[in-house]
C-alpha positions in Angstrom: 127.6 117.4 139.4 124.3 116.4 139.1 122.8 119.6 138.1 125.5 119.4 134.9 124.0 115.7 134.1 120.4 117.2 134.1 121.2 120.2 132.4 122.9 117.8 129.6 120.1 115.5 129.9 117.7 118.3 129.1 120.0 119.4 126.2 119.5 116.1 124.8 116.0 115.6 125.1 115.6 118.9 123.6 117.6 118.1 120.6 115.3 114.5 120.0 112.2 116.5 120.4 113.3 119.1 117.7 114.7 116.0 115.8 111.5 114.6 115.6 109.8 117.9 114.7 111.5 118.4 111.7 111.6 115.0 110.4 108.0 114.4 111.1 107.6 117.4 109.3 109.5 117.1 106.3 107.8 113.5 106.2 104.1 114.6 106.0 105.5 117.7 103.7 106.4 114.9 101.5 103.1 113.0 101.9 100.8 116.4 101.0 103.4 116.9 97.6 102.2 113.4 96.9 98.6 113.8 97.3 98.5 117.2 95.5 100.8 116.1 92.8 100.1 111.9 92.0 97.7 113.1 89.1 101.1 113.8 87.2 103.2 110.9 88.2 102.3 107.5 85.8 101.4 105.0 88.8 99.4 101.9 88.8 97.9 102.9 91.6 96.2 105.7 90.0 94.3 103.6 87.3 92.7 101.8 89.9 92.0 104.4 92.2 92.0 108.2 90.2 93.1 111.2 92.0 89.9 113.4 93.3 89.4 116.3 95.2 89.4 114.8 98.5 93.2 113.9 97.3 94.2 117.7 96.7 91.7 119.1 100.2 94.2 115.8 102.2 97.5 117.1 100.6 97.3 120.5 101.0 96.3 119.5 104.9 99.6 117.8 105.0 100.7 120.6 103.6 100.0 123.0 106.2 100.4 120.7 109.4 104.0 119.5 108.2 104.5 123.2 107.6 103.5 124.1 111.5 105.7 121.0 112.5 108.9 122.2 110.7 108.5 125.9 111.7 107.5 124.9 115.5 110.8 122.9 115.5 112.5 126.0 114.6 111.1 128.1 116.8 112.5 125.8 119.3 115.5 126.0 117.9 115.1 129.5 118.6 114.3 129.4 122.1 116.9 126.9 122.8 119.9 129.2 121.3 118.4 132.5 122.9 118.4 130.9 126.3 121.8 129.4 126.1 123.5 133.4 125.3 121.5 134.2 128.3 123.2 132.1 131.1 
């Protein structure tokens, strides 16, 4: 019985992380097509502060780390549904 509970406790916990993987991810993907792209949106925020090259080197950093968090959220994905064909 209580190897079931922390087997489905484990499940679940699993299923948060990989939750929070990809949404974090998609999140700062979204952030790095802001930075690289806000020169072509009509914002007042861009009069008072112009888009510069430290704008485009930030987004494409987004870019890249919200990249690594989506794809290591699949990989657990992965993992998870290799192991469970195993047992």
């Amino acid at each position: 019985m209580r190897i079931d509970f922390q087997k489905e406790r484990n499940k679940q916990q699993k299923q948060l992380l990989l939750l929070r993987d990809v949404g974090m991810g998609v999140v700062i993907l979204g952030a790095g097509l802001f930075f690289l792209l806000r020169s072509w949106f009509v914002l007042d925020f861009n009069q008072r502060y112009p888009p510069d090259q430290l704008d485009k080197l930030f987004g494409i950093v987004c870019l890249l780390y919200g990249g690594w968090r989506v794809y290591r959220g699949y990989l657990h994905t992965r993992s998870s549904s290799i192991s469970s064909h195993e047992q």
